[in-house]
Biopython code that builds the backbone (N, CA, C, O; Angstrom):
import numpy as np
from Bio.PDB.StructureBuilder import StructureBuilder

atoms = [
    (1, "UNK", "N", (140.857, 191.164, 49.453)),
    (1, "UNK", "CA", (142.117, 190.506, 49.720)),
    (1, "UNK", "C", (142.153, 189.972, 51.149)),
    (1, "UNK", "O", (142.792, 188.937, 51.339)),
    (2, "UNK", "N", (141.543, 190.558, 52.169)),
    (2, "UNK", "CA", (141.429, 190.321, 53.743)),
    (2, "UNK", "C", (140.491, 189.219, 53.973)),
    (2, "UNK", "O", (140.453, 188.628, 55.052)),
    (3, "UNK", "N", (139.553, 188.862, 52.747)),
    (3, "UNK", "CA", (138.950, 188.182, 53.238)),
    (3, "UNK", "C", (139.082, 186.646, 52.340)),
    (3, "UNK", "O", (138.230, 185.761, 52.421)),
    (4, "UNK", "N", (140.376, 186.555, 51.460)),
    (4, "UNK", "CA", (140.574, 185.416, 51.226)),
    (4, "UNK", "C", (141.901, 184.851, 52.346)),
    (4, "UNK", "O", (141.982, 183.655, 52.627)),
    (5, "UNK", "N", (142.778, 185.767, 52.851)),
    (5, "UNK", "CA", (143.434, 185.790, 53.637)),
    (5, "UNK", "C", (143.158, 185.356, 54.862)),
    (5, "UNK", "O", (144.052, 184.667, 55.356)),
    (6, "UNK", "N", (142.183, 185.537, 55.536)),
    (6, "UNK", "CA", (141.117, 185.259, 56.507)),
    (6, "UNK", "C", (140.810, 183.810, 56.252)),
    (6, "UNK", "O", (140.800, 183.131, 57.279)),
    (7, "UNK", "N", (140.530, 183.104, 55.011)),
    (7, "UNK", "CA", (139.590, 182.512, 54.552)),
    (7, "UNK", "C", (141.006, 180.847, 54.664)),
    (7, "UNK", "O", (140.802, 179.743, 55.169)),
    (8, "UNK", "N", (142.223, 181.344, 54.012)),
    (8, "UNK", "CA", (143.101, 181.374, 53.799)),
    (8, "UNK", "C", (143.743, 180.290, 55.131)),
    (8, "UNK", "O", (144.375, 179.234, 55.114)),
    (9, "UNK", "N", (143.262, 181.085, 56.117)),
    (9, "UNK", "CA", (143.787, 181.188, 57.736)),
    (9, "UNK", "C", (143.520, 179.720, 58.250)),
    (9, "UNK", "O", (144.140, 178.719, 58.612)),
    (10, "UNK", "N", (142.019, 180.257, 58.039)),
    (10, "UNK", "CA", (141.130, 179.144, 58.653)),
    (10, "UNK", "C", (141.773, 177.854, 57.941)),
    (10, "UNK", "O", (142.339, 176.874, 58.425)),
    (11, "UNK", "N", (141.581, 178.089, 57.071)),
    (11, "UNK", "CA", (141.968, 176.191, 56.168)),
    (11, "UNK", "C", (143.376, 176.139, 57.024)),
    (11, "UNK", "O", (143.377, 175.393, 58.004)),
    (12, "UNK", "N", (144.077, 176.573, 56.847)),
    (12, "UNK", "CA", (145.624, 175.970, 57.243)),
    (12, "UNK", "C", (145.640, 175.579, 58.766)),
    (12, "UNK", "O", (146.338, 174.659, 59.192)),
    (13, "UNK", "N", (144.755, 176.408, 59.613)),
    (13, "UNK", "CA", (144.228, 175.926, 61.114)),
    (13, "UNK", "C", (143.620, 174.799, 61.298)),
    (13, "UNK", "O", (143.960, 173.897, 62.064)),
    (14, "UNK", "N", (142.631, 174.840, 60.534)),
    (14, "UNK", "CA", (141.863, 173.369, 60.011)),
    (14, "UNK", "C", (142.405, 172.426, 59.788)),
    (14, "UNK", "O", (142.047, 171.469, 60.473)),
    (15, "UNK", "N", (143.770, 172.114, 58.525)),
    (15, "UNK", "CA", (144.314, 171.340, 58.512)),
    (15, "UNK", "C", (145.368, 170.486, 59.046)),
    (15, "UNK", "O", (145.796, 169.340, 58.907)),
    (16, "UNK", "N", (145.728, 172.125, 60.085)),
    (16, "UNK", "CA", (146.962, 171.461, 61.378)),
    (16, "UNK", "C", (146.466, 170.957, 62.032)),
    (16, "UNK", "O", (147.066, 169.962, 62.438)),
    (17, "UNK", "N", (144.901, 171.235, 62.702)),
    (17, "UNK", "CA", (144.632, 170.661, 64.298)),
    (17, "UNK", "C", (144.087, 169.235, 63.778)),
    (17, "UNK", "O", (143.583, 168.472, 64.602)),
    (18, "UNK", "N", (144.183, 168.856, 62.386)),
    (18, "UNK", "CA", (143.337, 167.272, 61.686)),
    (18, "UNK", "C", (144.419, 166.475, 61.938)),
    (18, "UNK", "O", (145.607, 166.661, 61.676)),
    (19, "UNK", "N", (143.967, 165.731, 62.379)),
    (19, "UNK", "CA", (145.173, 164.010, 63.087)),
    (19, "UNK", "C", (144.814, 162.836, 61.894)),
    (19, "UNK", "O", (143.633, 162.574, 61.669)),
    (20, "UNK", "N", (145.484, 162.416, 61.436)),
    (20, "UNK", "CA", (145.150, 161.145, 60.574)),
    (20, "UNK", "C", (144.449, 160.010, 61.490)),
    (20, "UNK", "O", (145.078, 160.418, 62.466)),
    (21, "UNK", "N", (143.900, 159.233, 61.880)),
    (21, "UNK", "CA", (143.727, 158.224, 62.472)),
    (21, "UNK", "C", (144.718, 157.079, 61.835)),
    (21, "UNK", "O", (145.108, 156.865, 60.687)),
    (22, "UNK", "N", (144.973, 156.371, 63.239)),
    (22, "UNK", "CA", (144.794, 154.842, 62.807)),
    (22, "UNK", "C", (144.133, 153.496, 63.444)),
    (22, "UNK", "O", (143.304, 153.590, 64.349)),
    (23, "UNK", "N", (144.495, 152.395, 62.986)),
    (23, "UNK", "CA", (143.528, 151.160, 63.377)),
    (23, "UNK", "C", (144.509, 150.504, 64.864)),
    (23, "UNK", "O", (145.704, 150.432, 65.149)),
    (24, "UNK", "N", (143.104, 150.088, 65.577)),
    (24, "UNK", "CA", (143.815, 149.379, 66.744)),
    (24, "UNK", "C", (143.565, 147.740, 66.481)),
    (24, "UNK", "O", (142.515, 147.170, 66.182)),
    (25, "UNK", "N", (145.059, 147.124, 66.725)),
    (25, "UNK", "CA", (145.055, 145.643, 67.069)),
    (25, "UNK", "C", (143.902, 144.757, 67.394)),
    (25, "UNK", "O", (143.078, 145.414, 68.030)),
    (26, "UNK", "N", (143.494, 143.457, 67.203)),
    (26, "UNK", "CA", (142.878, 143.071, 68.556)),
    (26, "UNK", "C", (141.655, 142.540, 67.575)),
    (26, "UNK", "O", (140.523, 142.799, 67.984)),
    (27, "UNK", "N", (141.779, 141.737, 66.173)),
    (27, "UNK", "CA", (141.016, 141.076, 65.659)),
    (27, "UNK", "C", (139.750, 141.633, 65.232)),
    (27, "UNK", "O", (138.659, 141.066, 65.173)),
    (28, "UNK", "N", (140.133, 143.131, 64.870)),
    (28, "UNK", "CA", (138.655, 144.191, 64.366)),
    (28, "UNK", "C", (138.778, 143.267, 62.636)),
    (28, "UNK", "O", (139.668, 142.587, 62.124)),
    (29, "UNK", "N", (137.228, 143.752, 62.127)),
    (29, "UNK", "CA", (137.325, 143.745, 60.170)),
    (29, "UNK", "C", (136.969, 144.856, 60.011)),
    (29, "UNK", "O", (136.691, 145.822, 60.722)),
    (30, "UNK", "N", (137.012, 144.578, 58.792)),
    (30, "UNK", "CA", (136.571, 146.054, 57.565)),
    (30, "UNK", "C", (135.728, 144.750, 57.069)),
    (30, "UNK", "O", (135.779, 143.539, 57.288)),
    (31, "UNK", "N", (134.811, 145.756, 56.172)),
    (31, "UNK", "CA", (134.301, 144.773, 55.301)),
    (31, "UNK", "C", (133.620, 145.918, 54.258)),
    (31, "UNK", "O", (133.493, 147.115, 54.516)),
    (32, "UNK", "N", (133.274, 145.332, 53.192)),
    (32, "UNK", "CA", (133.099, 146.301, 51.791)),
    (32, "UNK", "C", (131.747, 146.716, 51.994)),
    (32, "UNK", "O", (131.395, 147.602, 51.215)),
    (33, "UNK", "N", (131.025, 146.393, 52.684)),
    (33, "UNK", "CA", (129.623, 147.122, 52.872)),
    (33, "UNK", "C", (128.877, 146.875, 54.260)),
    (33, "UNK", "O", (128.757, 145.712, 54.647)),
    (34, "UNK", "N", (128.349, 147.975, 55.059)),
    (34, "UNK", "CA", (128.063, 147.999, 55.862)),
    (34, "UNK", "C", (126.941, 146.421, 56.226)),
    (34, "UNK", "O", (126.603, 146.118, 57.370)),
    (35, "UNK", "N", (126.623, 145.791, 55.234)),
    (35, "UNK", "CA", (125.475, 144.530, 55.435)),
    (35, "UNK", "C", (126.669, 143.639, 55.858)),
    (35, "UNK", "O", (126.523, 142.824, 56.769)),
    (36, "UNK", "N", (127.569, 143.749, 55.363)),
    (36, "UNK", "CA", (128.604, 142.345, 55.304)),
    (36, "UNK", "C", (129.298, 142.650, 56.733)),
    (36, "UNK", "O", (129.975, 141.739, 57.208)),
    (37, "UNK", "N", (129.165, 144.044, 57.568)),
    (37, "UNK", "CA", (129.858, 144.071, 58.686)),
    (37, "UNK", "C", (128.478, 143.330, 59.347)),
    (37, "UNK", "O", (128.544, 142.103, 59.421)),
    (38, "UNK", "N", (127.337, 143.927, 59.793)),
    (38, "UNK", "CA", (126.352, 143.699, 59.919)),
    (38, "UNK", "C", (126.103, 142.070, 60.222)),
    (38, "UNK", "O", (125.685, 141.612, 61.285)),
    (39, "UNK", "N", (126.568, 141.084, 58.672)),
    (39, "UNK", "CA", (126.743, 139.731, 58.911)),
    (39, "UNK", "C", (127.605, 139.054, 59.667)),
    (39, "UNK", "O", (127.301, 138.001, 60.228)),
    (40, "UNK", "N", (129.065, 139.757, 59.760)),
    (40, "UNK", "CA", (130.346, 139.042, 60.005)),
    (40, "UNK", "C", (129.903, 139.574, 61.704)),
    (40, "UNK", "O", (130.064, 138.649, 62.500)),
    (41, "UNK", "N", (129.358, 140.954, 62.389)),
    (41, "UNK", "CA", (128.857, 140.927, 63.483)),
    (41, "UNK", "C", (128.081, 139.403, 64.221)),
    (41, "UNK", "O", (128.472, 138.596, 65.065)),
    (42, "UNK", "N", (126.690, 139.551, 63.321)),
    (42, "UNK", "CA", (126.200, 138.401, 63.420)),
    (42, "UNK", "C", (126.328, 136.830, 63.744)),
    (42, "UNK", "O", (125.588, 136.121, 64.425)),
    (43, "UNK", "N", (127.511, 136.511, 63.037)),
    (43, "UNK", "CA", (128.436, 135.469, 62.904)),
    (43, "UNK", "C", (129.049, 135.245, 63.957)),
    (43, "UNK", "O", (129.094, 134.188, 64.585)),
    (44, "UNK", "N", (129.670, 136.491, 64.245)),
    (44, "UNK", "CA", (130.474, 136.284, 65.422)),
    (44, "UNK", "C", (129.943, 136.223, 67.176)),
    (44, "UNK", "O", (130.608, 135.643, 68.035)),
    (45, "UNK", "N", (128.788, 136.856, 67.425)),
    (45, "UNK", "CA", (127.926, 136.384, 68.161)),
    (45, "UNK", "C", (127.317, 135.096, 68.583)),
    (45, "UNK", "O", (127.032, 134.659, 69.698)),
    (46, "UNK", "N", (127.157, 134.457, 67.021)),
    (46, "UNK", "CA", (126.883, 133.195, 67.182)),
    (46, "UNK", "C", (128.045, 132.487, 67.341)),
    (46, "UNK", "O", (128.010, 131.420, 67.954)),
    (47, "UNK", "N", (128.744, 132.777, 67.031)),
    (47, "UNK", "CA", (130.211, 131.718, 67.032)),
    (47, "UNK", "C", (129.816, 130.615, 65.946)),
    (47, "UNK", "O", (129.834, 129.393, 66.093)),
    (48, "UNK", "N", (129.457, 131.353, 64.819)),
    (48, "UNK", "CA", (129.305, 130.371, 63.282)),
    (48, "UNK", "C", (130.821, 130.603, 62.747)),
    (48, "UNK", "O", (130.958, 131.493, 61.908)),
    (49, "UNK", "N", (131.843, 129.962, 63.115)),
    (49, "UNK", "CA", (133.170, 130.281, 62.363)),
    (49, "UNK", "C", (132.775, 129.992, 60.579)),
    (49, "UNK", "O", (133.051, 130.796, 59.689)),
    (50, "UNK", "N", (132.285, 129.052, 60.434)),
    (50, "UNK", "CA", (131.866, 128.959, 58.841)),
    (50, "UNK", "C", (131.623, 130.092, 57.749)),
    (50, "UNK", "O", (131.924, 130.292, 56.573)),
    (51, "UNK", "N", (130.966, 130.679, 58.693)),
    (51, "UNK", "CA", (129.843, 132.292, 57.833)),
    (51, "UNK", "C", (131.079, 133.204, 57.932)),
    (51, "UNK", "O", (131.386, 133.885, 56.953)),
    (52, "UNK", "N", (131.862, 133.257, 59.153)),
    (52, "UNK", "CA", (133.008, 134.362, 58.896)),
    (52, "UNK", "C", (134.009, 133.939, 57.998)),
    (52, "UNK", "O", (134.581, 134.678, 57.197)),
    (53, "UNK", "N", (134.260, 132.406, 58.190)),
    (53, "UNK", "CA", (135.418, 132.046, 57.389)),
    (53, "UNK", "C", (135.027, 132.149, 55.763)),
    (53, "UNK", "O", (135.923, 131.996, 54.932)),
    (54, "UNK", "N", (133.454, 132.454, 55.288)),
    (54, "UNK", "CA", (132.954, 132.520, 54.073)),
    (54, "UNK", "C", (133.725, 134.384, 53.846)),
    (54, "UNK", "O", (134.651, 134.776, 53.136)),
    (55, "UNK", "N", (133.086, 134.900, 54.524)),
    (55, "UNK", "CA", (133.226, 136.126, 54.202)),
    (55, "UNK", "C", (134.549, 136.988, 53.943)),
    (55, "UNK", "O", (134.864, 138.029, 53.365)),
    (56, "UNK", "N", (135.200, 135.880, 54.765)),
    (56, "UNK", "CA", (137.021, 136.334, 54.650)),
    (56, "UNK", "C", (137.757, 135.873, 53.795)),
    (56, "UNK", "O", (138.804, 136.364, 53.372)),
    (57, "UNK", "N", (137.005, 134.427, 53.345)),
    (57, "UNK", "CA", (137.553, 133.605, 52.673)),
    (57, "UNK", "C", (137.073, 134.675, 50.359)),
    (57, "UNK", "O", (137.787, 135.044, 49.428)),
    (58, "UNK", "N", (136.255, 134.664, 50.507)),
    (58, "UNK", "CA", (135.575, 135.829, 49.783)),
    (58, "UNK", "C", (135.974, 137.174, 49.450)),
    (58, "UNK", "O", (135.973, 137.940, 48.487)),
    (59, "UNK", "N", (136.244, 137.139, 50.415)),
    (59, "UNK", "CA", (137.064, 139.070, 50.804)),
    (59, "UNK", "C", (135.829, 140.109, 50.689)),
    (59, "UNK", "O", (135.737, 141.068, 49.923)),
    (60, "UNK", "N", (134.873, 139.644, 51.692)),
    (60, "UNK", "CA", (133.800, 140.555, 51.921)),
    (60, "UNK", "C", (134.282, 141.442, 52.909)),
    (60, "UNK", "O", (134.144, 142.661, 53.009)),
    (61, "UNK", "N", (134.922, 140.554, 53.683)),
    (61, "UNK", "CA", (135.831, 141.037, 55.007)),
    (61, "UNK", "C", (137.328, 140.871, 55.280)),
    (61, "UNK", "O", (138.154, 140.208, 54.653)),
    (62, "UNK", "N", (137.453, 141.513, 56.198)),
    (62, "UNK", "CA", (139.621, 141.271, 55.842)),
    (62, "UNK", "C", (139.528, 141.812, 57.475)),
    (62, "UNK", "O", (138.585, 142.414, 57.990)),
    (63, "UNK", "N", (140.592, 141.469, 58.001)),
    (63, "UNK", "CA", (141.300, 141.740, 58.886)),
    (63, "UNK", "C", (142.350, 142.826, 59.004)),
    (63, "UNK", "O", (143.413, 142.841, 58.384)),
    (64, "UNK", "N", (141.884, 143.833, 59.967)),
    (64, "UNK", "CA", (142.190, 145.089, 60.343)),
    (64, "UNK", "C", (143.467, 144.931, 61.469)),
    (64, "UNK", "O", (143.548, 144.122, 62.394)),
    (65, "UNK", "N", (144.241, 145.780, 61.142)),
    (65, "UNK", "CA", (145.579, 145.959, 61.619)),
    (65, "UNK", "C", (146.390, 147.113, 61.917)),
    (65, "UNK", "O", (146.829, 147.520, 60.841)),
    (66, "UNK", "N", (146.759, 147.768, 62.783)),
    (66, "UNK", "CA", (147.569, 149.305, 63.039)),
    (66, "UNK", "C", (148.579, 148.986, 61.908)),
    (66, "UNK", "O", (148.806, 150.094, 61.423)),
    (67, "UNK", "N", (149.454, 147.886, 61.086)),
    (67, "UNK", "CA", (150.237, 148.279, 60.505)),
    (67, "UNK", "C", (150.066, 149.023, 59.233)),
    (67, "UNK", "O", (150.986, 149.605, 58.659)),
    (68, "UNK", "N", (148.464, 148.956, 58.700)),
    (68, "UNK", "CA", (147.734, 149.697, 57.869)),
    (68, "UNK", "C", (148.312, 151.022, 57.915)),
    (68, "UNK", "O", (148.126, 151.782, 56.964)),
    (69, "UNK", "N", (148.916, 151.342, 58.803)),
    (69, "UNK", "CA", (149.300, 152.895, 59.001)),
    (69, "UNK", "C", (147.867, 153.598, 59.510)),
    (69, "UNK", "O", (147.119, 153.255, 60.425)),
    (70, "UNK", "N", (147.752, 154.946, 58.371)),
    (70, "UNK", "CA", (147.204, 156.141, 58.524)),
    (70, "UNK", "C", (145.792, 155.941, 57.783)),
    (70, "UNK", "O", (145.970, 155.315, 56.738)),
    (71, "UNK", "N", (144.724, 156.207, 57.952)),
    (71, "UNK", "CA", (143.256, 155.634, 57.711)),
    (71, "UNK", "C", (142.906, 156.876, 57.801)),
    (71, "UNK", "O", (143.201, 157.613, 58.742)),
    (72, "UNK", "N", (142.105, 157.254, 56.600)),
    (72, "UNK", "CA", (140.626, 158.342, 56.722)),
    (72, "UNK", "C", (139.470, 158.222, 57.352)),
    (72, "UNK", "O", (138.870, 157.347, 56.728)),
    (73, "UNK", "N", (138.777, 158.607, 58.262)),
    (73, "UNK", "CA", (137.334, 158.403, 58.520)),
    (73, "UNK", "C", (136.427, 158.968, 57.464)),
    (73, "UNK", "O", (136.626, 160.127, 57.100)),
    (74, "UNK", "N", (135.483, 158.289, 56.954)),
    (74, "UNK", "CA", (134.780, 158.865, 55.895)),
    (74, "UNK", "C", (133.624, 159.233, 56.615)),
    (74, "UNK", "O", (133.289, 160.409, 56.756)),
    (75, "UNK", "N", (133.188, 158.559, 56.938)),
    (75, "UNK", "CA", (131.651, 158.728, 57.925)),
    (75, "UNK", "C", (131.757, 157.922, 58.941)),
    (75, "UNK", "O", (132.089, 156.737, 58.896)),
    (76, "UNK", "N", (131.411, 158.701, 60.099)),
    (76, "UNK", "CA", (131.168, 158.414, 61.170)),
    (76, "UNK", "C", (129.932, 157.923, 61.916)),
    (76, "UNK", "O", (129.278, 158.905, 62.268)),
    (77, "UNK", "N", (129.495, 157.044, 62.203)),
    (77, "UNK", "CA", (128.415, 156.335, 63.139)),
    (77, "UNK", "C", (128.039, 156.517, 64.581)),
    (77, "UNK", "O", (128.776, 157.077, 65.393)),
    (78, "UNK", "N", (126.765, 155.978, 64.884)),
    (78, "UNK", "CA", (126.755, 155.710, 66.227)),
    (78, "UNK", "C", (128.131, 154.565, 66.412)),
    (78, "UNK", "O", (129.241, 154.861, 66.854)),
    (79, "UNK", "N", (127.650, 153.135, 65.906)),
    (79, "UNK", "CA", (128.232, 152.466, 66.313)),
    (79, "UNK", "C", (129.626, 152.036, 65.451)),
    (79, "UNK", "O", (130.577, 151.427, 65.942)),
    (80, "UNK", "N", (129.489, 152.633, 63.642)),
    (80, "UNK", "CA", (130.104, 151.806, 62.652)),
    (80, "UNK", "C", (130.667, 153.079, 62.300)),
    (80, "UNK", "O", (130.171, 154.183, 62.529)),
    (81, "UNK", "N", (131.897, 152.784, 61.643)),
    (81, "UNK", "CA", (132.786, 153.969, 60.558)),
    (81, "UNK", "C", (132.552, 153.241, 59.377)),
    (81, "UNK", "O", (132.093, 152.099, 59.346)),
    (82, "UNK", "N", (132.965, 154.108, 58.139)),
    (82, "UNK", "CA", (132.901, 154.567, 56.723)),
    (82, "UNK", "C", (134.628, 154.497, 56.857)),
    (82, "UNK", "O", (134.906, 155.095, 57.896)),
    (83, "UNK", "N", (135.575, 154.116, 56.356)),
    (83, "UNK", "CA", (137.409, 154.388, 56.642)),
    (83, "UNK", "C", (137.650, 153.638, 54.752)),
    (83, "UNK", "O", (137.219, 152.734, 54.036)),
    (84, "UNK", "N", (138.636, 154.796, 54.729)),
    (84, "UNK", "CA", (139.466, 154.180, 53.460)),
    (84, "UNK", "C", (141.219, 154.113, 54.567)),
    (84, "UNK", "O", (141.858, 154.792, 55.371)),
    (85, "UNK", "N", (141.259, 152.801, 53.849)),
    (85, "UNK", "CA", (142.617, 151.764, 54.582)),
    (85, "UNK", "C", (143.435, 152.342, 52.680)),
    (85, "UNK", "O", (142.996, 152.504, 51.542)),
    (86, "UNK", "N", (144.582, 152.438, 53.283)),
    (86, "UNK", "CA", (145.678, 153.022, 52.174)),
    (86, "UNK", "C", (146.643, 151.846, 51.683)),
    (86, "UNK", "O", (146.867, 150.919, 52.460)),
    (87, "UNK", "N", (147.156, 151.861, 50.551)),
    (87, "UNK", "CA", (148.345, 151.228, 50.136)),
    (87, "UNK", "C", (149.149, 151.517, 48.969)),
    (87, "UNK", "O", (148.739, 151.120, 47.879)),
    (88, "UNK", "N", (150.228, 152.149, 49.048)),
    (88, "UNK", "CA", (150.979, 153.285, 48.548)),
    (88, "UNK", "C", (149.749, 154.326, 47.913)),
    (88, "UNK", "O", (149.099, 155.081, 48.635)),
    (89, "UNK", "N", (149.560, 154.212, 46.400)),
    (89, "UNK", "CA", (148.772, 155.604, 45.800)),
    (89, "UNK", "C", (147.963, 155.168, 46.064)),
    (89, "UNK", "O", (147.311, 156.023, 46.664)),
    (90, "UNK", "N", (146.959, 153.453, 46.018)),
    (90, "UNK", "CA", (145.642, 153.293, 45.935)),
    (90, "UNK", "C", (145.031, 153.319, 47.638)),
    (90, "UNK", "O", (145.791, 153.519, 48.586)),
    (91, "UNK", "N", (143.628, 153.094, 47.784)),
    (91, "UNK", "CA", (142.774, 152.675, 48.804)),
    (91, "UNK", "C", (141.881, 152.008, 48.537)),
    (91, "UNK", "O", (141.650, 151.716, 47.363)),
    (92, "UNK", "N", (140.987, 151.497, 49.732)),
    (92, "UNK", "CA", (139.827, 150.782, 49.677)),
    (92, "UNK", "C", (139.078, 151.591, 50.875)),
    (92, "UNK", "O", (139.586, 151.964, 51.932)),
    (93, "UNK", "N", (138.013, 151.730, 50.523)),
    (93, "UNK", "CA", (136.630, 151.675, 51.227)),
    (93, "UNK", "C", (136.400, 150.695, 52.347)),
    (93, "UNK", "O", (135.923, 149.728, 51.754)),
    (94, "UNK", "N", (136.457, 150.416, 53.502)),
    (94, "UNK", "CA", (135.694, 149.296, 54.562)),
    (94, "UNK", "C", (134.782, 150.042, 55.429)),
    (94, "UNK", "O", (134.879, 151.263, 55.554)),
    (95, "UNK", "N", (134.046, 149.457, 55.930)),
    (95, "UNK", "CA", (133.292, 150.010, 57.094)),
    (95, "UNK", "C", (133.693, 148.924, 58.040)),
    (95, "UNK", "O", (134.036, 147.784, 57.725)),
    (96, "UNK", "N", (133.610, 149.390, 59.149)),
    (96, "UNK", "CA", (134.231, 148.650, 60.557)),
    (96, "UNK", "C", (133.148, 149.357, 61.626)),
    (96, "UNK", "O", (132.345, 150.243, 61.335)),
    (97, "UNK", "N", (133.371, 148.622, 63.174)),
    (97, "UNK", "CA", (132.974, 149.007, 64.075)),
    (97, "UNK", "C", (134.040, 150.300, 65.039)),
    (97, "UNK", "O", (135.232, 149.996, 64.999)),
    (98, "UNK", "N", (133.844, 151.150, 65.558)),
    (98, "UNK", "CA", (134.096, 152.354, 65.742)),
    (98, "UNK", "C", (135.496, 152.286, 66.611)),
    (98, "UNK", "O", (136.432, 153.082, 66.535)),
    (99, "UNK", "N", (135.375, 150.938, 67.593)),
    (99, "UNK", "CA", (136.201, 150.559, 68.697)),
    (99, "UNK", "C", (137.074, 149.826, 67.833)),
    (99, "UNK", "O", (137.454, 148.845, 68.473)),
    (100, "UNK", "N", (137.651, 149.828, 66.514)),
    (100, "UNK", "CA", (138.488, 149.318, 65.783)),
    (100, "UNK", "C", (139.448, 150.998, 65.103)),
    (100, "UNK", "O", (140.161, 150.971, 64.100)),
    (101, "UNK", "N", (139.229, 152.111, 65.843)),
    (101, "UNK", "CA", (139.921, 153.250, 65.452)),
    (101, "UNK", "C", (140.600, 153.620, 66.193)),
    (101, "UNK", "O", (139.894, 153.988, 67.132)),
    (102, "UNK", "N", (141.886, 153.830, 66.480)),
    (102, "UNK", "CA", (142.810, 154.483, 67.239)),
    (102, "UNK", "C", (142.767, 155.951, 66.741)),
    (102, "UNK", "O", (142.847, 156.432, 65.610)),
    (103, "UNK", "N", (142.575, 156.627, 68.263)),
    (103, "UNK", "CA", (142.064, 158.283, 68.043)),
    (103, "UNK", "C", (142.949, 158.932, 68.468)),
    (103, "UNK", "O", (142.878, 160.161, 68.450)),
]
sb = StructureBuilder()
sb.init_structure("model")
sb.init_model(0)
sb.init_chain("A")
sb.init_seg("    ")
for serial, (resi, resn, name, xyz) in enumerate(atoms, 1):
    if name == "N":
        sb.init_residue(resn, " ", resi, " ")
    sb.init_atom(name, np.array(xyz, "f"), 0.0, 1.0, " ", f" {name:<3s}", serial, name[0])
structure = sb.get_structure()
């Protein structure tokens, strides 16, 4: 009994000190697979507006926003996150660059 109690403890500690994240302003994407961030990176380096405007235009990529609310980190990167973006019951999957997370 002491040691589901114990066990018990921990989770509810665990789950208080967990902060939801959210997204910061300032023209970040998501995009549905880490290649398509990868590209829309690419793109944007070059300043090919075409290749991004494909990918957005497509919905490989979308435009990231704090009004998204509250965001999961799924996996974490050196440089890229794994995030499901919410809307009422459903979500989506994006991967983004890391400096697009408000911590």
């Amino acid at each position: 009994m002491l040691k589901k109690i114990g066990f018990a403890a921990v989770l509810l500690s665990v789950a208080a000190g967990a902060q939801a994240e959210t997204l910061k302003d300032g023209g970040y994407v998501g995009c549905e697979t880490e290649e398509y961030l990868d590209e829309f990176i690419s793109a944007a380096v070059k300043k090919d507006q075409q290749a991004m405007q494909f990918l957005m235009a497509n919905y490989k990529c979308v435009g990231l926003s704090s009004k998204f609310g509250k965001i999961t980190v799924l996996d974490r990167g050196f440089t890229v996150s794994k995030i499901r973006v919410y809307a009422g019951n459903t979500g989506v999957e994006l991967w983004t660059v890391n400096e697009a997370i408000q911590r």
